[in-house]
C-alpha positions in Angstrom: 0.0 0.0 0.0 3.1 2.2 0.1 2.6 5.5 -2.0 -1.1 4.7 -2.6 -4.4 7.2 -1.6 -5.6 5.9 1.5 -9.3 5.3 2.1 -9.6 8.2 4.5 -6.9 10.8 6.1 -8.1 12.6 9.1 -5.6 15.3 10.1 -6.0 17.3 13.3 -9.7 17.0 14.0 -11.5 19.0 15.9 -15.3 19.7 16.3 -16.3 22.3 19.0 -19.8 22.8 19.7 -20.0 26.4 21.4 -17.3 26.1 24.7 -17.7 22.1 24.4 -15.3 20.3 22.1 -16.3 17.0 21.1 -13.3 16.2 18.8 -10.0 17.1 19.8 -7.0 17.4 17.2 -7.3 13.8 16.0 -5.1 12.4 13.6 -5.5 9.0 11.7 -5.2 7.3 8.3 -7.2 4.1 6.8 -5.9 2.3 4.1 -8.4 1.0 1.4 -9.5 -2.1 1.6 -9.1 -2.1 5.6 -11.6 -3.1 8.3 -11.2 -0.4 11.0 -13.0 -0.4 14.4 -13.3 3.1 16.4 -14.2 2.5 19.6 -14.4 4.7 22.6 -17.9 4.8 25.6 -20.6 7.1 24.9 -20.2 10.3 24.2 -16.1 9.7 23.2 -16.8 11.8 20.2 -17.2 8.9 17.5 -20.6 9.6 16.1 -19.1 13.1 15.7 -16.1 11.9 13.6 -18.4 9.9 11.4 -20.6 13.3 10.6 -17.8 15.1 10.1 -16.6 12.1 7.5 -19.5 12.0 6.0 -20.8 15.8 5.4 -23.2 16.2 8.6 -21.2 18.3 10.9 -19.4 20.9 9.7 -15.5 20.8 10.9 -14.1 23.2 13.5 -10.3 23.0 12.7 -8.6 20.4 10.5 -9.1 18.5 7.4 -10.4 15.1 6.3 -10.1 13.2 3.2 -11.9 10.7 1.5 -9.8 8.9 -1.5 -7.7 11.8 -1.7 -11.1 14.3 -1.9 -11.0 17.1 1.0 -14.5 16.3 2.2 -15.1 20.8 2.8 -13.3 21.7 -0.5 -14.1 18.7 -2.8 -17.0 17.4 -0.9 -19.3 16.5 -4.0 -16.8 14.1 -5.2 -15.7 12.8 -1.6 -19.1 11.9 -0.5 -19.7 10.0 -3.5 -17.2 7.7 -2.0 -18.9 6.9 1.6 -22.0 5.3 2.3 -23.4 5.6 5.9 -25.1 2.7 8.3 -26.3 5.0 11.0 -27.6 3.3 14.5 -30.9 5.4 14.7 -33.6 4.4 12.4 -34.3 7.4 9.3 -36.1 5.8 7.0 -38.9 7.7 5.0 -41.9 6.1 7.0 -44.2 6.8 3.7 -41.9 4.9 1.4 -41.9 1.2 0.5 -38.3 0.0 1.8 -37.7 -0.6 -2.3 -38.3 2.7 -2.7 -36.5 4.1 0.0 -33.2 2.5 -1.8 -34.0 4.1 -5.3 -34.6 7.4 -3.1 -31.4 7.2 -1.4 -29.8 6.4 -4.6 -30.8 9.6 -6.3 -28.7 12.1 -3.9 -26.2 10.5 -5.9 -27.6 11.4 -9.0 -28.4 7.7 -9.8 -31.4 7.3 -12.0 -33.5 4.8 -13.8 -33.5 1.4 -14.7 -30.0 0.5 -13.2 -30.9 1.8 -10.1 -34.1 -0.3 -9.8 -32.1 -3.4 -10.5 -29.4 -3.0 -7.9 -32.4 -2.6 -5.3 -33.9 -4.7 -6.1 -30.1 -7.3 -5.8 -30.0 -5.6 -2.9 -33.0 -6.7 -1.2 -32.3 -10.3 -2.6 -29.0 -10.1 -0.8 -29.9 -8.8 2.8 -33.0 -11.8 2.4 -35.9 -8.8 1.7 -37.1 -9.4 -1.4 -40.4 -10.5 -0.1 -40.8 -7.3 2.0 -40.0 -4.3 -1.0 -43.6 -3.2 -0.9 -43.7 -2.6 2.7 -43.1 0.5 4.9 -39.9 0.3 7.6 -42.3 0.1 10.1 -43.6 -3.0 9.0 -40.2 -4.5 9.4 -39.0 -6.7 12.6 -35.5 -5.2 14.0 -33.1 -7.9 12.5 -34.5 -6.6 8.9 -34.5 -2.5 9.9 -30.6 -3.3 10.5 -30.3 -5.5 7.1 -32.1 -2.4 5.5 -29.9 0.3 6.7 -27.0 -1.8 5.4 -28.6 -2.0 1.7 -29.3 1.9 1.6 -25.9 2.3 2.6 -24.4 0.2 0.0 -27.1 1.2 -2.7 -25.1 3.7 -4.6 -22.1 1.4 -4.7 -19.3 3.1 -2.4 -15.5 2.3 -2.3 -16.1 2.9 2.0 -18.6 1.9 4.1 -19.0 3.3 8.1 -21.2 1.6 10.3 -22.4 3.1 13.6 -22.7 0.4 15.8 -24.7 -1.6 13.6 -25.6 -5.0 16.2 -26.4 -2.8 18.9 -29.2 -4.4 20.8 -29.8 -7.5 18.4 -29.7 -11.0 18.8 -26.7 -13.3 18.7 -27.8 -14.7 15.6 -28.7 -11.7 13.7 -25.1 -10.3 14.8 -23.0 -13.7 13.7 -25.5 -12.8 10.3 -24.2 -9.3 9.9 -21.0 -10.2 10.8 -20.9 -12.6 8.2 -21.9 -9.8 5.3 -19.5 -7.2 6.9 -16.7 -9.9 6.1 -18.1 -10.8 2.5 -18.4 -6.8 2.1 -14.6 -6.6 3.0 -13.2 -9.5 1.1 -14.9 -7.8 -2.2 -12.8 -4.7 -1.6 -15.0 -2.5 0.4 -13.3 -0.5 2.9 -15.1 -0.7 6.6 -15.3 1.6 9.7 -17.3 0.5 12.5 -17.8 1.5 16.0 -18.6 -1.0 18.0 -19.3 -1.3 21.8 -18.8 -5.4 21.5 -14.9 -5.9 22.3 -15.6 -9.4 20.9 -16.9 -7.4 17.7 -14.0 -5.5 16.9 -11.5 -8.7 17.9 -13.1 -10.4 15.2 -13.9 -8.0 12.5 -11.1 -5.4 12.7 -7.7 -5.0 11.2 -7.0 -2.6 13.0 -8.6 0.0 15.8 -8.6 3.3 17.3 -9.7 4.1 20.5 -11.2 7.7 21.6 -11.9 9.1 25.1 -13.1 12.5 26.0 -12.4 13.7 22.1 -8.8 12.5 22.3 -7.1 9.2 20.3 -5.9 7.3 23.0 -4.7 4.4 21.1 -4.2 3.2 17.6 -2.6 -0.3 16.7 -3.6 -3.3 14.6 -6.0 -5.4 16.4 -3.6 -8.7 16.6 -1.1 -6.4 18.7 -3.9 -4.8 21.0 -5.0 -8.7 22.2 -1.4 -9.8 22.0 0.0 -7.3 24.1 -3.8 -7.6 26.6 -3.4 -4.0 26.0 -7.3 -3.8 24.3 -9.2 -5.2 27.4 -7.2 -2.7 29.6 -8.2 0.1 27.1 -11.4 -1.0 27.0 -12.2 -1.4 31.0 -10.5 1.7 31.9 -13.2 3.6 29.2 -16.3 2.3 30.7 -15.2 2.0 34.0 -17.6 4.4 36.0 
């Protein structure tokens, strides 16, 4: 990977919201074709990386880059790159969930036909097929989750981030997901998840980076983090109350 464009270069991050700064001067790069895990407890500031990434919170200081696209500066091109899993529920409630992918797929300025057939591979791949004509609502958890995956993926982008994405499902709907995210991967897509599973990012993630109170507190590959016991430490010293 030596000399190539990495996935995504954040340099000196920081997001202030009035006197309270969520995002302190961080500093990291993912290489393409990487799975990534950004952990940290609530309130760590990862959500607010992830909208700075992808276009929804405007930055205070630094820069990021997506594929070599300053996400301010170049931002049309750059957020054609990302697709977004978010952990709250945002469908359109008056859509059918088919439609809510072809919807999605046009603030990318994908149209016709083409469109309507990857949704419609889509749905066959994340096991909805027989549910494109109804509403989100309609849907049990385990397919809301499945959904937000295939509007994320809908216009086809080089790097996927998913905000804790098996948050408060079952074990078999996680090993599921788990088993898509890995698929997703091997095919070339670039991943970032957060993740408040340590057994999650252990066996997903290349490589992680841990935030606390807006700061990076620790980046290594994932095999060093376990081999060293230096990840459960990490991880127990963040939640401990």
């Amino acid at each position: 990977m030596n000399g190539a464009v990495p996935a995504l270069r954040i340099e000196n991050l920081v997001k202030r919201y009035g006197d309270f700064t969520a995002v302190d001067g961080i500093s990291f790069v993912v290489p393409e074709g990487q799975f990534f895990g950004l952990l940290g407890p609530n309130g760590a500031g990862k959500t607010t990386t992830i909208n700075a990434i992808v276009g929804l919170a405007k930055i205070t200081g630094g820069s990021i880059a997506l594929f070599g696209h300053d996400v301010v500066r170049d931002w049309r091109a750059a957020r054609g790159t990302v697709g977004l899993a978010p952990q709250e529920y945002n469908f359109d409630r008056y859509l059918n969930i088919r439609d809510v992918l072809i919807f999605q797929a046009g603030y990318y300025g994908l149209r016709g036909p083409a469109v309507a057939k990857r949704a419609d591979l889509l749905l066959e791949r994340f096991d909805l097929t027989s549910k494109a004509k109804l509403v989100y609502t309609k849907l049990s958890g385990g397919m809301k989750r499945r959904l937000t995956l295939a509007r994320a993926l809908i216009h086809q982008p080089r790097l996927v981030i998913l905000d804790e994405p098996t948050a408060g499902v079952d074990v078999e709907l996680r090993l599921e997901l788990w088993s898509m995210l890995r698929e997703l991967n091997t095919n070339g897509t670039t991943i970032i998840l957060t993740t408040h599973y340590l057994e999650e990012a252990e066996e997903l993630c290349d490589r992680i980076g841990i935030i606390h109170a807006g700061k990076l507190v620790a980046l290594e590959t994932t095999k060093k983090l376990i081999g060293e016991g230096s990840l459960q430490d990490i991880f127990l010293e963040l939640t401990r109350r």
